[in-house]
LOLUMRO-640108 format. One record per residue (C-alpha): residue in three letters; residue number from 1; x, y, z. Coordinates in Angstrom, 2 decimals. Layout:
! residues N
R  res    n       px       py       pz
R  ALA  NUM        X        Y        Z
...
! end
This chain:
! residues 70
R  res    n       px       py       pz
R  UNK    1   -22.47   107.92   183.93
R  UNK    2   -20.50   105.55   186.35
R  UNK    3   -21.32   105.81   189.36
R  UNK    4   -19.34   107.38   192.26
R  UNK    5   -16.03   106.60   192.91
R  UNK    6   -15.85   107.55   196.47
R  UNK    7   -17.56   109.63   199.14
R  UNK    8   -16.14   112.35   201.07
R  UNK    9   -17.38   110.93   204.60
R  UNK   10   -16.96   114.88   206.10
R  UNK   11   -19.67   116.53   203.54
R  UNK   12   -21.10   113.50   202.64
R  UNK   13   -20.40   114.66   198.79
R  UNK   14   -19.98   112.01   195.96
R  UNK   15   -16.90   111.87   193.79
R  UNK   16   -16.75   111.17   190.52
R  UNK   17   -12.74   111.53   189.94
R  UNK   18   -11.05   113.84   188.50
R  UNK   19   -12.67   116.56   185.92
R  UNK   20   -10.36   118.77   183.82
R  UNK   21   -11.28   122.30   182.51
R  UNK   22   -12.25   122.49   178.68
R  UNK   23   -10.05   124.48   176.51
R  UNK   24    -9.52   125.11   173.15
R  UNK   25   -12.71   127.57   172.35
R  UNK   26   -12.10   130.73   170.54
R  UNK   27   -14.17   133.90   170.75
R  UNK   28   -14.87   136.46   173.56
R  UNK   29   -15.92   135.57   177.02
R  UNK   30   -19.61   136.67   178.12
R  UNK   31   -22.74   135.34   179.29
R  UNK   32   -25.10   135.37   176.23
R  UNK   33   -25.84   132.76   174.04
R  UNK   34   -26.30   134.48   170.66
R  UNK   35   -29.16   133.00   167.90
R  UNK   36   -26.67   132.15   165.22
R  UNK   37   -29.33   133.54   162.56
R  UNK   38   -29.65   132.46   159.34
R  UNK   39   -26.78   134.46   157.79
R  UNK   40   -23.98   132.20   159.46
R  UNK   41   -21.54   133.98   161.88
R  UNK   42   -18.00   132.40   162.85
R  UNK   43   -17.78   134.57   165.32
R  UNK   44   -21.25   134.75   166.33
R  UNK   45   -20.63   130.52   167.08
R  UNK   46   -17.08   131.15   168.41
R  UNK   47   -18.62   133.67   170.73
R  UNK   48   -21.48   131.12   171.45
R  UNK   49   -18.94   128.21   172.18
R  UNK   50   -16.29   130.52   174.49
R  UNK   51   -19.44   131.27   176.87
R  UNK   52   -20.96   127.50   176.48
R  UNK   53   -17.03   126.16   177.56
R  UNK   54   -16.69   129.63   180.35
R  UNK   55   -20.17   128.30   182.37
R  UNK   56   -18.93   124.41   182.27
R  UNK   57   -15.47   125.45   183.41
R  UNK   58   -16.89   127.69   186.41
R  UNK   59   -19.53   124.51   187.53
R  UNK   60   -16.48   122.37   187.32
R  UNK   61   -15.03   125.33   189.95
R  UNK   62   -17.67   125.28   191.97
R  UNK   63   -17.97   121.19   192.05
R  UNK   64   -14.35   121.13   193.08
R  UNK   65   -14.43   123.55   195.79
R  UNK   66   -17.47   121.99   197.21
R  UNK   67   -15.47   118.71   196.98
R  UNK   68   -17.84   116.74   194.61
R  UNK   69   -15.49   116.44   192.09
R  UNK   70   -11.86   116.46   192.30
! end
């Protein structure tokens, strides 16, 4: 990773620019991470993704608001 761009001089807070939400992932929103198994689910992995991309997009939320990221 590069390193910081600049630094808010209030909160002391590295920035790293600006981060974007993911989109694009299909399924359901939730919070589990389903085992796949061995009989292969679409959905099961859509479901899996939709969660994975929901927690990065609410840390990139959180990282903004807290002025880390921009």
């Amino acid at each position: 990773m590069p390193g910081p761009t600049t630094v808010n001089p209030t909160t002391f807070a590295w920035s790293y620019g600006t981060v974007a939400p993911l989109t694009g992932a299909f399924g359901s929103t939730g919070n589990a991470i389903a085992d796949v198994t061995g009989a292969f689910s679409q959905t099961i992995l859509n479901n899996n993704f939709r969660a994975l991309e929901d927690k990065i997009n609410a840390l990139i939320v959180l990282l903004q608001s807290n002025g880390t990221l921009t």
